[in-house]
C-alpha positions in Angstrom: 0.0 0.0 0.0 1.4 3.6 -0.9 0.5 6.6 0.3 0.4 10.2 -1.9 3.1 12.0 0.9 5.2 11.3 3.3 3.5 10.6 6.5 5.4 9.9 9.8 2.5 9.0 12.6 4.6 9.9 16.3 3.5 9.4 19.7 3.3 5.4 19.3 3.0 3.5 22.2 2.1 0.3 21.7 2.2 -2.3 19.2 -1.7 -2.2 17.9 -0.6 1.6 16.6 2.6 0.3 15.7 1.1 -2.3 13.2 -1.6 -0.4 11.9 0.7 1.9 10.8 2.8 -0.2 8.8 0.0 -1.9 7.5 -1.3 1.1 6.1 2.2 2.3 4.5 3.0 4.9 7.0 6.9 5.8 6.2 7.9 6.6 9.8 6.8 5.6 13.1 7.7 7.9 15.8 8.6 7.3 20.0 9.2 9.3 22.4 11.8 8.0 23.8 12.1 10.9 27.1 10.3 13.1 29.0 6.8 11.9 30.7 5.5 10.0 27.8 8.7 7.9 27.1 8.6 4.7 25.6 10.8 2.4 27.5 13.8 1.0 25.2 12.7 -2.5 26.3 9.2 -2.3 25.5 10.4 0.1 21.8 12.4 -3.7 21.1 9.2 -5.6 21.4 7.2 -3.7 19.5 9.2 -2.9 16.3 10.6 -6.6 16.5 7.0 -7.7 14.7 7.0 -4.7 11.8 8.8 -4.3 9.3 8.9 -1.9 5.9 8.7 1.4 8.0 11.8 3.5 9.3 11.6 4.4 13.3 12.2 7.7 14.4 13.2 8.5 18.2 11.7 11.7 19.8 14.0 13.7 22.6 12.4 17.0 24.5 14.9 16.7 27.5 18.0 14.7 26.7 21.2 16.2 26.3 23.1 15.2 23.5 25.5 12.5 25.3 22.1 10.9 26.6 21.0 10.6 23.2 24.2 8.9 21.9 23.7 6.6 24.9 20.0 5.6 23.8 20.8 5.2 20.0 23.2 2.6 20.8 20.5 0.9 22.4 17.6 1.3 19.2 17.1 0.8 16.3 16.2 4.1 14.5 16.5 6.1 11.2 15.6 9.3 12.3 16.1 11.4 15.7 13.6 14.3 16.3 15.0 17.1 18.3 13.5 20.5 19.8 17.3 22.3 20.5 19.0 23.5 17.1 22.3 23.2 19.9 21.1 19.2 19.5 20.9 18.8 16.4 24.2 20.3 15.0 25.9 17.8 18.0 24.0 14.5 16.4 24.1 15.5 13.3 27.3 13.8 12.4 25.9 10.4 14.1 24.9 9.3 10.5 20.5 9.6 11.3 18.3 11.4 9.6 17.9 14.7 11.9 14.4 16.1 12.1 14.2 19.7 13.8 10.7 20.3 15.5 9.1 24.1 15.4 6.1 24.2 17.8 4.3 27.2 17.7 2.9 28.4 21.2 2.6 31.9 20.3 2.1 34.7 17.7 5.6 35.8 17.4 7.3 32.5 16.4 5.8 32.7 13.1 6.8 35.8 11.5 10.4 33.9 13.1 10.1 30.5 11.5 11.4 31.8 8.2 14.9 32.7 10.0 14.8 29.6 12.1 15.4 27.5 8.7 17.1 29.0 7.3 20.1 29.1 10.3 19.5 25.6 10.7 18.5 24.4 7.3 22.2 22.7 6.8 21.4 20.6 10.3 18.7 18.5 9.0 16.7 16.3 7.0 13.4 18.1 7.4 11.6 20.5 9.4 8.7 19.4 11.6 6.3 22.1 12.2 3.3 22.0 15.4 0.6 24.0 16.4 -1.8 23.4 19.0 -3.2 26.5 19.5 -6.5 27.0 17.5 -6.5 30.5 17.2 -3.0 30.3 15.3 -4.0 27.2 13.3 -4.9 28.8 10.1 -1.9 31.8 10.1 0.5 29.4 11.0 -0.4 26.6 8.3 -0.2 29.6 5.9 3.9 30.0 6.8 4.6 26.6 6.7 3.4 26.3 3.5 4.7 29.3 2.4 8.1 28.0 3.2 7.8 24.9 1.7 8.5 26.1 -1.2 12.4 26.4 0.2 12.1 24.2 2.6 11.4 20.6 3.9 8.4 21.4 6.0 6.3 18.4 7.6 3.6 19.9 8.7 1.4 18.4 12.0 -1.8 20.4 12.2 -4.4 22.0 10.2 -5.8 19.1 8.5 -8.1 16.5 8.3 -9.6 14.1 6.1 -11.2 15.9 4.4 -8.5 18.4 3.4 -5.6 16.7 3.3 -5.7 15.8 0.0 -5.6 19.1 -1.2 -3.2 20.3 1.1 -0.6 17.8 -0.5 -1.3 18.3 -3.7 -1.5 22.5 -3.7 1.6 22.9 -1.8 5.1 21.7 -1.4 5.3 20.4 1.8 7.6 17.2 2.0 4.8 15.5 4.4 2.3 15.1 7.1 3.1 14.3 10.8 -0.1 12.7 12.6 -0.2 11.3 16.3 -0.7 8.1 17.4 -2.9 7.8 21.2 -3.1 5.1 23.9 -5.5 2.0 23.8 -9.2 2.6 24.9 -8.5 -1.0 26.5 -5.7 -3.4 26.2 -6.1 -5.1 22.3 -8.4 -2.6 21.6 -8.0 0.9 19.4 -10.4 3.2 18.0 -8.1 4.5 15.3 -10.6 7.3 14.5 -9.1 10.8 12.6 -6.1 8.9 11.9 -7.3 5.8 10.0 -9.7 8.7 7.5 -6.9 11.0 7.1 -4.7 7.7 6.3 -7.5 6.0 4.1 -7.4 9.8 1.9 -4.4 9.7 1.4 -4.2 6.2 -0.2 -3.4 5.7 -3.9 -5.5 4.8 -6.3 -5.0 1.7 -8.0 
């Protein structure tokens, strides 16, 4: 199964999301592999020991870069997904795909996100862009795509099913982030927004 962008679905926890993802073409599977959420290195072993076809991407908010050389010695990965710009021009030499996250929590970051890649455009594979502030959804979508154009820019809000298609195809974005979420029950998963926005974006045969 092939999808019509680059998708990377973060945030899994367990294998249900895990398969489901692979199943459904999903390029990269993203862990967080510090902070509250973290996804112990054991568990991230027994989970991506029964998929295969999709690259694994490790997600680090608080680690410093020695304590991510430690933990990639320990996992399998592809990519590393970093907050710090400091980070990611210390790991960049580690031979991963770097991925440089921009989350927008106010106004003023994005009139700023057009210098922010281009200082640290040479550091990375592509630029992951978040919003979770409603009222900065619509602006902020705007300058991501803008900067596309330039610019590997993932983009991780803004979207849905509905739209996604179009959003793709109108723009120059290198791909869509989505986020996996726990089990309602253990075995159980109501895949909801992600399985429509995944089904859209399915080729045609």
């Amino acid at each position: 199964m092939a999808l019509k962008t680059f998708v990377i679905v973060s945030n899994i926890s367990g294998l249900s999301d895990a398969r489901y993802c692979a199943g459904m073409g999903v390029n990269v599977l993203g862990f967080d592999l510090d902070g509250d959420q973290a996804v112990p290195l054991d568990k991230l072993s027994d989970i991506t020991e029964w998929i295969a076809g999709v690259d694994l991407c490790g997600r680090f908010i608080e680690s410093n870069t020695d304590d991510i050389k430690q933990t990639v010695t320990q996992a399998t990965l592809s990519y590393l997904q970093v907050d710090d710009p400091h980070i990611a021009s210390e790991i960049q030499l580690l031979g991963y795909e770097v991925q440089l996250v921009y989350n927008i929590i106010s106004a003023n970051e994005i009139p700023s996100m057009e210098s922010f890649f281009r200082d640290n455009a040479d550091l990375v594979n592509s630029f992951v862009v978040e919003c979770e502030h409603d009222d900065l959804i619509e602006e902020a979508k705007a300058e991501a795509v803008r900067l596309s154009s330039g610019y590997p820019v993932i983009l991780g809000f803004g979207f849905d099913a509905t739209t996604v298609n179009d959003l793709v195809s109108g723009s120059n974005l290198k791909g869509v982030t989505l986020k996996g979420s726990e089990e309602t029950q253990p075995g159980f998963k109501d895949y909801g927004e992600i399985m429509d926005i995944l089904e859209a974006l399915e080729e045609e045969d």
